[in-house]
Backbone as numpy.savetxt, mean C-alpha at the origin, in Angstrom:
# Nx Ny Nz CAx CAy CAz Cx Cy Cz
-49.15 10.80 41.29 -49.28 10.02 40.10 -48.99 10.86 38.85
-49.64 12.12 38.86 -49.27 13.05 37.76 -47.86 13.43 37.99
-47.24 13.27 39.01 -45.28 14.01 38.65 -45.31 13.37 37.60
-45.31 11.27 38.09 -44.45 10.47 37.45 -44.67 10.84 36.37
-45.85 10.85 35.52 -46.36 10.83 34.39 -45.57 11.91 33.64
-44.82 12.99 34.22 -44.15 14.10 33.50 -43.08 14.07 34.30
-42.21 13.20 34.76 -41.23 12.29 34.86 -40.74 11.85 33.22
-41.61 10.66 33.30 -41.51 9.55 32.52 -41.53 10.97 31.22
-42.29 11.64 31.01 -42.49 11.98 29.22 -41.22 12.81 29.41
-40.59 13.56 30.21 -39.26 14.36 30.47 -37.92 13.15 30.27
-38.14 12.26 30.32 -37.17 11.29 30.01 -37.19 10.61 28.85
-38.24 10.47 28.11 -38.41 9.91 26.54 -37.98 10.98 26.18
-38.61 12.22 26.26 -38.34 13.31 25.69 -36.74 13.53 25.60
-35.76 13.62 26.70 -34.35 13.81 26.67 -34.00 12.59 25.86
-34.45 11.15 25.75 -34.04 10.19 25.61 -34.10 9.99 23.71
-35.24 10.72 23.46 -35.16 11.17 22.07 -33.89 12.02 21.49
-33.67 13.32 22.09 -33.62 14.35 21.76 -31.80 13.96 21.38
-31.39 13.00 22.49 -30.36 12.74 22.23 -29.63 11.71 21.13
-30.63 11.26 20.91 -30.95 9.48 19.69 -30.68 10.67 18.30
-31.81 11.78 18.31 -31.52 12.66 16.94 -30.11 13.17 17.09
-29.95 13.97 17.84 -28.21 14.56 18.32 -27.71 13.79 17.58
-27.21 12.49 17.99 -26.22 11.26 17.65 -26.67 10.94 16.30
-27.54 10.79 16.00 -27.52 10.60 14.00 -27.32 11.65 13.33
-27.51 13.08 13.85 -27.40 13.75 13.04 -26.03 14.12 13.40
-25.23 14.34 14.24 -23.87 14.43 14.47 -23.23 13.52 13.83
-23.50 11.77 13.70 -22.84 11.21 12.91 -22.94 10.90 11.55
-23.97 11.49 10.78 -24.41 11.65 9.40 -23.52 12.90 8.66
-23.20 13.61 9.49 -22.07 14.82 9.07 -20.56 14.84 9.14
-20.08 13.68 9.94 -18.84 13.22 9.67 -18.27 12.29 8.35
-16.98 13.08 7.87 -16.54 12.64 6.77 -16.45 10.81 6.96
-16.59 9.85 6.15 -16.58 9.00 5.98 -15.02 8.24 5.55
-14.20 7.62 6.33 -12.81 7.74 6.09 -12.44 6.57 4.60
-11.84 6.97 4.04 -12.01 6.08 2.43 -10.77 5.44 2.77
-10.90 4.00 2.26 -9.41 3.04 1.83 -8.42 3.79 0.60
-7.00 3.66 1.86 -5.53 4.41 0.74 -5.93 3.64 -0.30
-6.23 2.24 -0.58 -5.53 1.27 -1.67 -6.70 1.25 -2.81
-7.87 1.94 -2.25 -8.80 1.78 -3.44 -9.17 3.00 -4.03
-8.12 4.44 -3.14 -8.37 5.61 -4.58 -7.41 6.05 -4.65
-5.94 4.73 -4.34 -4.72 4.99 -4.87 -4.62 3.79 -5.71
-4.44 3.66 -7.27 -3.81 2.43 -7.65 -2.64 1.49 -7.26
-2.99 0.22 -7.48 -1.80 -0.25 -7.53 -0.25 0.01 -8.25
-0.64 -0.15 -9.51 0.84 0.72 -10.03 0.90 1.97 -9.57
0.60 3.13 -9.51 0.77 3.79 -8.75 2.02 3.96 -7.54
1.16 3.26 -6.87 1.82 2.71 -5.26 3.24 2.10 -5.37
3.43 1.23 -6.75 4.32 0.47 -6.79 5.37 1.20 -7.78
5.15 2.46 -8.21 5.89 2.99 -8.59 6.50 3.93 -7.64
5.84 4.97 -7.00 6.12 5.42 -5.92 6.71 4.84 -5.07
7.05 3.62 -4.62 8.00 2.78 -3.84 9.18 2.31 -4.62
9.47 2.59 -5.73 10.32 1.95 -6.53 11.22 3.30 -6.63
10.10 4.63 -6.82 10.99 6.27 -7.24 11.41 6.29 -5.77
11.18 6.27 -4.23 11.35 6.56 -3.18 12.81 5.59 -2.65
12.79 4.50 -3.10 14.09 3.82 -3.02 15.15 4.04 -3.71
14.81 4.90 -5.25 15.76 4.91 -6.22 16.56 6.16 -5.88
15.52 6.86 -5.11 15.72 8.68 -4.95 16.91 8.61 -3.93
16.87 7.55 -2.97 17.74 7.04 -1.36 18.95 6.83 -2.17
18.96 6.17 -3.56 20.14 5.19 -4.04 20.09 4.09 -3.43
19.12 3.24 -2.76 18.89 1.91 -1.90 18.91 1.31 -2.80
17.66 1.65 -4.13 17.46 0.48 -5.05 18.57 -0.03 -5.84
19.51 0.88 -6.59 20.59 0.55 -7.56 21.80 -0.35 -6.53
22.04 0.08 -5.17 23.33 -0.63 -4.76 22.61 -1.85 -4.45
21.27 -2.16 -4.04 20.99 -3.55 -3.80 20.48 -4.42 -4.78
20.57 -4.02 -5.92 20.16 -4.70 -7.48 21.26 -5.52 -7.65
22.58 -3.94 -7.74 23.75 -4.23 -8.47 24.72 -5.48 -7.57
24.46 -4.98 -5.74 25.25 -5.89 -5.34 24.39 -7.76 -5.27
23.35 -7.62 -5.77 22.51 -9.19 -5.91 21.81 -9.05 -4.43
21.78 -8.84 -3.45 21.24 -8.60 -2.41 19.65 -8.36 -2.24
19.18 -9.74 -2.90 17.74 -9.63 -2.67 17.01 -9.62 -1.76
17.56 -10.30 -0.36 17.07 -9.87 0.82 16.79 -8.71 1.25
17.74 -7.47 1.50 17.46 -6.59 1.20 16.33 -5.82 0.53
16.76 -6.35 -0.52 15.64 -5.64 -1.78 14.17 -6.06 -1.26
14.48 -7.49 -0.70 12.76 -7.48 -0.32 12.08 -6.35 0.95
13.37 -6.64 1.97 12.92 -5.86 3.20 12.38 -4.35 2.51
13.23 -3.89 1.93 13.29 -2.50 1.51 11.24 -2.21 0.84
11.13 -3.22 0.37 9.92 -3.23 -0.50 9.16 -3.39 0.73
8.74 -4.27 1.38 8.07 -4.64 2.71 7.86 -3.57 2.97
9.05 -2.18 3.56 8.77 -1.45 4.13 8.44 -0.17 3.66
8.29 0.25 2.13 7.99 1.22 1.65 6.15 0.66 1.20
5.99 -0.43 0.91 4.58 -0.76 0.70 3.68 -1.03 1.59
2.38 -0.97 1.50 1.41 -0.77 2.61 0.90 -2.50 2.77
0.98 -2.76 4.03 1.15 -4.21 4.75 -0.17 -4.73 3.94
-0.65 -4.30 3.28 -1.95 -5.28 2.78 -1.77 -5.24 1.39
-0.42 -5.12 0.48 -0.39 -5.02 -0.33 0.65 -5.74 -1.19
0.42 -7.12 -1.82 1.08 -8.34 -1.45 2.17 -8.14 -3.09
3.44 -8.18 -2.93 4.42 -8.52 -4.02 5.09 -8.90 -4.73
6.00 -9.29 -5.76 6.57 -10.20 -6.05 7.05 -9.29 -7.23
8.80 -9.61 -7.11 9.87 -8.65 -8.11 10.31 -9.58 -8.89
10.42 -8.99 -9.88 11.86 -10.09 -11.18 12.68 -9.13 -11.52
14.17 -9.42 -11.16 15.14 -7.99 -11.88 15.73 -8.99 -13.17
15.57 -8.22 -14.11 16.42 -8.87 -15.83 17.52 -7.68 -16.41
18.45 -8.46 -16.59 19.39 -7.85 -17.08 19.33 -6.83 -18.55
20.22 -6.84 -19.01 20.38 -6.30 -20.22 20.15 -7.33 -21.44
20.45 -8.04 -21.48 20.26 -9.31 -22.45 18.72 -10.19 -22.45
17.94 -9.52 -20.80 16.77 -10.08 -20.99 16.57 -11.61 -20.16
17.72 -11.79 -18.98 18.14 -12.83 -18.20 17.53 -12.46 -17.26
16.77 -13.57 -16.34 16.37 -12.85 -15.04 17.71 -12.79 -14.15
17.85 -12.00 -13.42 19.12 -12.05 -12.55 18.73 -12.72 -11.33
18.02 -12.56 -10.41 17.73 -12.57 -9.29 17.68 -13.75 -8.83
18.59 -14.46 -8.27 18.29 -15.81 -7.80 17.58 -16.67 -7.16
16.40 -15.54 -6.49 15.64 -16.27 -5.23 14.42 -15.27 -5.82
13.53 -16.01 -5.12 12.05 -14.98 -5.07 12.15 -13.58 -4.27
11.94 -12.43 -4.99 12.21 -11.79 -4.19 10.15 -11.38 -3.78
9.63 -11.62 -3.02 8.20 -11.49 -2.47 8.00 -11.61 -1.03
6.68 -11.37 -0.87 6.07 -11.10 0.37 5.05 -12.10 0.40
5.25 -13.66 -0.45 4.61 -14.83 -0.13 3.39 -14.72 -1.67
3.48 -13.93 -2.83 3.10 -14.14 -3.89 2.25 -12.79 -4.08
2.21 -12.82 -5.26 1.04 -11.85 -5.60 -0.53 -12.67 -5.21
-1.18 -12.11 -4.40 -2.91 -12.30 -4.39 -3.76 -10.68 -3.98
-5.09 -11.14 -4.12 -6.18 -9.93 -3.99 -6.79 -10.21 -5.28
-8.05 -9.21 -5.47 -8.70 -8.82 -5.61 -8.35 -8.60 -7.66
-6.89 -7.65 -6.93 -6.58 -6.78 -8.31 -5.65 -6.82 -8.60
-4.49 -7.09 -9.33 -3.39 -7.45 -9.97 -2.87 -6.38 -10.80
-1.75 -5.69 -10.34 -0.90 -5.32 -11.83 0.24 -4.92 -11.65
0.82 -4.72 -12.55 2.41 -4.57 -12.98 2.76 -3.83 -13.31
4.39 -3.29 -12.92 5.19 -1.86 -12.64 6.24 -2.69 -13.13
6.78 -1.44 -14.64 8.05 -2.19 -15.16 8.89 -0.78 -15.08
10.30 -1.08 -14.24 11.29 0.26 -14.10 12.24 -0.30 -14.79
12.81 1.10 -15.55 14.20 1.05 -16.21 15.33 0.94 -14.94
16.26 0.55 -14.54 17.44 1.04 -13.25 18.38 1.07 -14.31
18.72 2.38 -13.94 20.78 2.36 -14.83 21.36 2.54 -13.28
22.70 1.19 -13.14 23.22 1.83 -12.05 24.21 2.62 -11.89
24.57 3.24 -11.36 25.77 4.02 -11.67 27.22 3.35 -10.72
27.83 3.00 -11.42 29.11 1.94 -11.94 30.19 2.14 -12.41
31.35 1.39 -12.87 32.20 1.80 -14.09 31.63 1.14 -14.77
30.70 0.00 -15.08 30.45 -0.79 -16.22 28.83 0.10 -16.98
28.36 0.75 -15.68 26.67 1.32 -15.88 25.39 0.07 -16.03
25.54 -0.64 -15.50 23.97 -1.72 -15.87 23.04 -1.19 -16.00
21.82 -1.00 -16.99 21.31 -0.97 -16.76 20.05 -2.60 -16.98
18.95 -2.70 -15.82 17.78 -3.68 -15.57 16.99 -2.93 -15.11
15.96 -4.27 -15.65 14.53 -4.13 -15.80 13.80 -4.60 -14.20
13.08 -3.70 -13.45 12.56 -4.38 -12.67 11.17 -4.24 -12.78
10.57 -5.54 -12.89 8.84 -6.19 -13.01 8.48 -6.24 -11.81
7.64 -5.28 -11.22 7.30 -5.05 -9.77 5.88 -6.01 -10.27
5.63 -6.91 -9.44 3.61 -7.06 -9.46 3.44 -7.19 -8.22
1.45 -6.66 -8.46 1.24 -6.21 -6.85 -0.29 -6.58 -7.24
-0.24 -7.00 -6.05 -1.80 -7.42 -5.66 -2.25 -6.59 -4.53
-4.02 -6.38 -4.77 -4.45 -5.88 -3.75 -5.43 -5.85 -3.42
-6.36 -5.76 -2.07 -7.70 -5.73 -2.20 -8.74 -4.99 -2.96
């Protein structure tokens, strides 16, 4: 009758010892933080705009009207939870772009807007305005 009895307290006892282990092992691991909430939105949406411009992607698919493109290109430099919608305007202040160029609208949380100069390089040189907005959680 007395083993069990120091049985049983040898097994709370391990059964503790390991309950502290596990909180205190997981109280000391870094806590992993969201990209999108201690990276801004403009930010983000500038950095996808310099990373396309740097390729030369952005200017030949402005200049040739190729908004499809232009959207994919955006899709895939921005982070999938981070919803968009472009306007390219000319020089005179015209929107150019014939179609929506987005990823189904700006929504979230937080809203804002990225305005780039593009000069393209041409014989004529265009330069437009592109109004990036971005939503996000």
């Amino acid at each position: 009758m007395t083993r069990r009895g120091v049985v049983h307290t040898l097994d709370v006892f391990l059964a503790a010892v390991i309950i502290v282990t596990t909180l205190l092992f997981a109280s000391q691991m870094p806590r992993e933080r969201d990209y999108l909430e201690e990276t801004g939105l403009d930010s983000l949406g500038m950095q996808a705009l310099l990373m396309l411009e740097s390729n030369g992607i952005l200017g030949r698919l402005v200049d040739s009207g190729d908004w499809d493109g232009l959207e994919l290109a955006l899709r895939v430099v921005l982070p999938t939870r981070v919803s968009f919608n472009m306007t390219v305007i000319d020089e005179q202040g015209t929107v150019v772009n014939t179609r929506e160029i987005s990823n189904g609208g700006v929504s979230g949380r937080r809203i804002e807007s990225v305005e780039y100069l593009l000069a393209v390089e041409s014989s004529t040189c265009p330069i437009y305005r592109l109004r990036l907005q971005l939503g996000g959680p």
